[in-house]
C-alpha positions in Angstrom: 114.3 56.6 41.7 115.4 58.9 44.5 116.0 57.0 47.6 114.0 59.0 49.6 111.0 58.1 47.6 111.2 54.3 48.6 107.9 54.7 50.9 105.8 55.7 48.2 106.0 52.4 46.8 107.7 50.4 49.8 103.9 51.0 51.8 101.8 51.8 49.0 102.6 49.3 46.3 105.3 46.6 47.4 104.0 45.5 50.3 100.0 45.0 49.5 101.5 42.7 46.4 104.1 40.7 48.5 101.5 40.7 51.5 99.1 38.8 49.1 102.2 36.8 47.9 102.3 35.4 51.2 99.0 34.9 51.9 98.2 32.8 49.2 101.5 30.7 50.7 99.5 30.3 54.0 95.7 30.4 52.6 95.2 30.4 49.6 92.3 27.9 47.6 92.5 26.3 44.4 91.8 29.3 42.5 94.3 31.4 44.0 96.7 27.6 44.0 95.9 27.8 40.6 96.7 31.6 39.8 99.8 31.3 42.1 101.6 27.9 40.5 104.1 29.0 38.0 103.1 27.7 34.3 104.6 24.5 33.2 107.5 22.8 34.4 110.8 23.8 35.9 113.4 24.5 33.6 116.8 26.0 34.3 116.9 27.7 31.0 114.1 29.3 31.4 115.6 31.8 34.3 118.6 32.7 31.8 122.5 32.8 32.5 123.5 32.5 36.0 125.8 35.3 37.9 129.2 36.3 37.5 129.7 37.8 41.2 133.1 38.8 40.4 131.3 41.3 38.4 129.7 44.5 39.9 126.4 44.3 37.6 125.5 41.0 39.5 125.3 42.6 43.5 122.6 45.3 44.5 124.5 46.2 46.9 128.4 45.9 47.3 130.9 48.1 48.2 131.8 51.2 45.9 128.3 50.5 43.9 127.0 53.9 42.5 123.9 54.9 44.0 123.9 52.1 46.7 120.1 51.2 47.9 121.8 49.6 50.9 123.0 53.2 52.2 119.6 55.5 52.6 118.8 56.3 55.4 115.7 57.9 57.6 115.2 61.2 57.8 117.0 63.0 60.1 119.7 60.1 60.4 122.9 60.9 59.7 125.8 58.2 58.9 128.2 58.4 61.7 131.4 56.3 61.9 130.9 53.0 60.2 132.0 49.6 61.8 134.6 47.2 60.1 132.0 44.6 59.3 131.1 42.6 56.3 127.4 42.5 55.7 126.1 39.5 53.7 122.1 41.0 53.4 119.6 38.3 51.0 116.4 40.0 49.7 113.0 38.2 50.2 110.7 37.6 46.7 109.8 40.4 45.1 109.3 38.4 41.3 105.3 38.4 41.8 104.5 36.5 38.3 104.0 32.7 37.3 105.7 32.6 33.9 108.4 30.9 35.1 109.7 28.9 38.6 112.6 31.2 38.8 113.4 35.1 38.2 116.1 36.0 35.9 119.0 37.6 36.9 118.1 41.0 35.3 114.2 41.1 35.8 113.7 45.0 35.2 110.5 46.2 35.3 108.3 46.3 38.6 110.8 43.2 39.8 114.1 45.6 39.9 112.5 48.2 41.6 111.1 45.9 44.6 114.6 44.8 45.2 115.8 47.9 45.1 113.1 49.4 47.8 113.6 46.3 49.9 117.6 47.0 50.1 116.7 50.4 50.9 114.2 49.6 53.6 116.1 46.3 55.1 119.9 46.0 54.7 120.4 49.9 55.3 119.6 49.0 58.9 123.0 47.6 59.0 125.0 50.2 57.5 126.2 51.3 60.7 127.9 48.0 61.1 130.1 48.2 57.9 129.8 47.4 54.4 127.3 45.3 52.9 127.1 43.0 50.3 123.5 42.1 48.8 123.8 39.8 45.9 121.3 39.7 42.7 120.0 35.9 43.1 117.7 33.9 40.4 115.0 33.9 43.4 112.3 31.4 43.2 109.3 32.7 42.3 106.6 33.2 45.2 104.3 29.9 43.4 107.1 27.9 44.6 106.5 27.8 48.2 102.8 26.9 47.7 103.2 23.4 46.5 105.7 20.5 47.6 106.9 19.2 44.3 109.5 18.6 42.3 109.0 21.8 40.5 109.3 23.6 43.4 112.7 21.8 45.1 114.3 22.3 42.0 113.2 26.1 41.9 114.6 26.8 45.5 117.3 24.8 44.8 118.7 26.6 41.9 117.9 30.2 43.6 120.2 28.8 46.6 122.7 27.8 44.4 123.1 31.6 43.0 123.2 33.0 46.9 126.0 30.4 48.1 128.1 31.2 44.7 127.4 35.4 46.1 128.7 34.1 49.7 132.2 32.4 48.1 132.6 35.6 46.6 131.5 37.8 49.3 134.0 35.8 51.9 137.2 36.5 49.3 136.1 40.6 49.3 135.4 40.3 53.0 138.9 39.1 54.0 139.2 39.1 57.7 136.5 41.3 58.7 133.8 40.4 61.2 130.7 38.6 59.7 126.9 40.0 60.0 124.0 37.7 57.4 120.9 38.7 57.3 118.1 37.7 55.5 114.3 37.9 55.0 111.2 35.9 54.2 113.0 34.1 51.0 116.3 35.4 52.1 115.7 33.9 55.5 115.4 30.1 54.0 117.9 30.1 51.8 119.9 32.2 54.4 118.7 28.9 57.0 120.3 26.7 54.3 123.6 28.8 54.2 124.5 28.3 57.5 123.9 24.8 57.7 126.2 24.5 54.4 128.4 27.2 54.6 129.2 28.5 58.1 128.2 25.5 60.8 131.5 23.6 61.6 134.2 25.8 59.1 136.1 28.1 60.6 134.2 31.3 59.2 131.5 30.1 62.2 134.2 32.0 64.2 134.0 35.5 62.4 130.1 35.5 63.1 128.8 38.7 64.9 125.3 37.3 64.1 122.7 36.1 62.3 119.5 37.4 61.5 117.4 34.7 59.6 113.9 37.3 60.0 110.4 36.1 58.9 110.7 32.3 58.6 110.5 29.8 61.2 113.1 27.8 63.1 112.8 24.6 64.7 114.5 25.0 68.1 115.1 21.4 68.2 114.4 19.7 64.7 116.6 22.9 62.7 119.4 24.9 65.1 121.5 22.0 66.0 122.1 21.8 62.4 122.9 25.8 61.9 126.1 25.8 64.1 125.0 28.6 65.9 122.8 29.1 69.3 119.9 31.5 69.7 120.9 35.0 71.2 120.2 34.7 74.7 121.3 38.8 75.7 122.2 41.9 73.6 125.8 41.5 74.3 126.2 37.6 72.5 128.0 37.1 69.5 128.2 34.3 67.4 124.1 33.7 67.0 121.7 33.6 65.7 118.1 35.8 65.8 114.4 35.4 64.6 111.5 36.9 64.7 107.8 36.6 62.6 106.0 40.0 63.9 102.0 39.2 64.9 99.2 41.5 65.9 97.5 40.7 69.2 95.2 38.5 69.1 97.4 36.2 66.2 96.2 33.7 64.1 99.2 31.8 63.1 97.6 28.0 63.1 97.2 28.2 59.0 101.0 29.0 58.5 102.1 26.4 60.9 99.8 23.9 59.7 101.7 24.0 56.3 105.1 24.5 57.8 104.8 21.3 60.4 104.3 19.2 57.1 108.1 20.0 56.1 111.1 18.0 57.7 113.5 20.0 60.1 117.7 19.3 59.5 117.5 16.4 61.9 114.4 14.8 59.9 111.7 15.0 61.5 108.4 16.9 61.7 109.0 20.3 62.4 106.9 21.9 65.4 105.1 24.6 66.1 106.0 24.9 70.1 109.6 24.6 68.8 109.8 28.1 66.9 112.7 30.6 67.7 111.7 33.8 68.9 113.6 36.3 69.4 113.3 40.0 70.1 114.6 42.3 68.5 114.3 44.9 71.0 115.8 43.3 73.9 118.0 40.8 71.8 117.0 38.0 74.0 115.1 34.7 73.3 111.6 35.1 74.6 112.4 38.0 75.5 109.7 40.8 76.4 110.3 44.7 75.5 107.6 47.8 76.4 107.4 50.2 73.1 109.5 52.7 75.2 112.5 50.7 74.6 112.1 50.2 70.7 114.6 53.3 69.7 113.0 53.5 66.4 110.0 52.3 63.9 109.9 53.7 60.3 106.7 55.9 60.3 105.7 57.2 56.4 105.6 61.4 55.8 102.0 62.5 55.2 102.9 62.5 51.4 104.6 59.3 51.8 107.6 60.8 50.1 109.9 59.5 53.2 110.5 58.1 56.4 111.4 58.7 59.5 112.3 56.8 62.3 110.3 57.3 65.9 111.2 56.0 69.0 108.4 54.3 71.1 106.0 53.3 69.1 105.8 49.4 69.8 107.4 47.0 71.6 106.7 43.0 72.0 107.2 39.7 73.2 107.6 36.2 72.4 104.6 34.0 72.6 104.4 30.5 71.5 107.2 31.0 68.8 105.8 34.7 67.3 107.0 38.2 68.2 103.6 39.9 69.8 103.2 43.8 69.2 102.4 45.4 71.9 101.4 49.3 72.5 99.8 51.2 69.6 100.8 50.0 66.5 101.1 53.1 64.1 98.7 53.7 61.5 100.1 51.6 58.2 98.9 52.6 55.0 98.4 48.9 54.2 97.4 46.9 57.1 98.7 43.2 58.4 97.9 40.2 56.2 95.4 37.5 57.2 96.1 36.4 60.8 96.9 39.8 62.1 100.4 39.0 60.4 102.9 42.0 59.8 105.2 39.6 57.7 105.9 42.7 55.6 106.7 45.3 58.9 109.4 42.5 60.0 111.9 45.1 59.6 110.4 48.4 59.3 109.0 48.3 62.9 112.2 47.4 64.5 114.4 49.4 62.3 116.6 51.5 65.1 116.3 48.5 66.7 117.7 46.2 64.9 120.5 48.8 64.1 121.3 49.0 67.5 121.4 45.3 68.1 123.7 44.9 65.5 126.4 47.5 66.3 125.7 46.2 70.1 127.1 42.4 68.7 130.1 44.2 67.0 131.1 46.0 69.9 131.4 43.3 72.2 132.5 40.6 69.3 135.4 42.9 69.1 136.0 42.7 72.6 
């Protein structure tokens, strides 16, 4: 489908399935428990062959990939000079069914062409950086994080198996380049995982520009120690990390936590609440505060929802109690926040131009 068309879908379709996704990970009853849980038990056969990331067919984005979902852009946005970094982008869930823990490599269907929309919508706000890299993963479906089991470890486990194997591959294509990850919702965990693993301590912690682990929580004190990297205190740091989970005002986020403070952080203990990373995107600053005039762009749908374009000074927002609070008037969605006045789903759209400009910001001064 023509990149341009991505909103049709991306506000109309996509997001009202992945916003109930979610919700029945912070709400849902035993029905929807029930409907939610993937069938049986986990089996690794069951999500097919694994990837081959040497091999073009297994990215949905990469450099010198036909028809590249990671390079649309808004209209009225043209591609200007493009930085020298290597973008490591990790999609959220979009496998929305419970025949199986885990997605296979090659879903098609309704499954391909939510990835696809989410490249299009997400990692092409870093395209002014540099390249970018967006691997195909054998994502967990979105029944795993609704119970803590077995099942469910073993499902996360072997989708962040698939995404570290992308990032070995990704740092031998990279070479020398500067280093910007970025991840959402499910690419955010496994993307918290990564750095832990992957990055913290080895010497590629060096080549980081920064880090933007989007739509799932981080324990301040229980979970960044472990990631190797601080939070971004200013616009013009390099080397850390930022997070963000975007709330209406008033939010309601007590549901979410309450499941999430049941998990252990990296140093094993309880994770927190009153510990959560925020920070904005606007300002790039931890707790940091931003009016709507300095937000240089939100992606706001065509009448026909056909395309996009991207409109400076629509919201701003601050950090309150670990949450990113809209403030001004939020524009009018076609699909509106999930329970809790939650715009999981808007993480990115609403701070598009801004988290483009953050991003080239880091380079700039990494380089210097």
């Amino acid at each position: 489908m023509c990149a341009r068309r991505f909103l049709a879908v991306i506000f109309v379709l996509t997001l009202i399935v992945v916003a109930a996704a979610f919700a029945f990970y912070q709400w849902g009853g035993n029905v929807l428990l029930k409907e939610a849980t993937p069938k049986g038990h986990f089996e690794p056969r069951q999500a097919g062959g694994g990837p081959d990331y040497a091999r073009t067919s297994s990215w949905v984005a990469r450099p010198g990939l036909p028809d590249d979902p990671a390079q649309w852009l808004p209209d009225g946005l043209s591609q200007g000079t493009v930085g020298d970094a290597a973008v490591f982008y990790i999609h959220p869930t979009t496998y929305l069914v419970n025949d199986r823990w885990n997605a296979p490599l090659f879903p098609g269907g309704d499954t391909e062409f939510r990835t696809r929309l989410f490249v299009e919508s997400q990692a092409s706000a870093f395209s002014g950086a540099g390249r970018i890299w967006a691997p195909r993963y054998r994502q967990a479906a979105f029944g795993a994080f609704l119970l803590e089991s077995a099942d469910a470890t073993k499902a996360l486990d072997l989708a962040y198996g698939d995404v570290s194997a992308a990032f070995e591959q990704f740092l031998k294509e990279a070479g020398d380049r500067p280093i910007v990850l970025a991840g959402h919702s499910q690419g955010a965990l496994h993307l918290e995982r990564l750095l832990k693993e992957r990055v913290a301590g080895k010497p590629v912690a060096k080549r980081i520009v920064a880090a933007y682990v989007v739509g799932w929580p981080i324990d301040t004190k229980g979970d960044l120690p472990a990631l190797g990297l601080p939070a971004c205190t200013s616009p013009q740091q390099t080397g850390c990390i930022l997070s963000w989970m975007t709330f209406g005002d008033p939010p309601n986020a007590a549901m979410m936590f309450d499941q999430w403070k049941k998990t252990k952080g990296f140093d094993g203990l309880e994770r927190r609440p009153e510990n959560v990373l925020c920070v904005n995107p606007i300002s790039g600053a931890e707790g940091g505060a931003a009016p709507p005039k300095d937000n240089p762009g939100t992606l706001i749908p065509s009448a026909d929802l056909t395309s996009a374009s991207l409109e400076p000074g629509r919201v701003g927002g601050h950090c309150h109690d670990g949450l990113l609070i809209l403030d001004g008037e939020v524009p009018g969605l076609p699909t509106p926040p999930i329970l809790g006045n939650n715009y999981h789903v808007y993480d990115y759209a609403l701070f598009w131009g801004a988290i483009r400009r953050d991003v080239e910001r880091r380079l700039a001064a990494w380089h210097r």
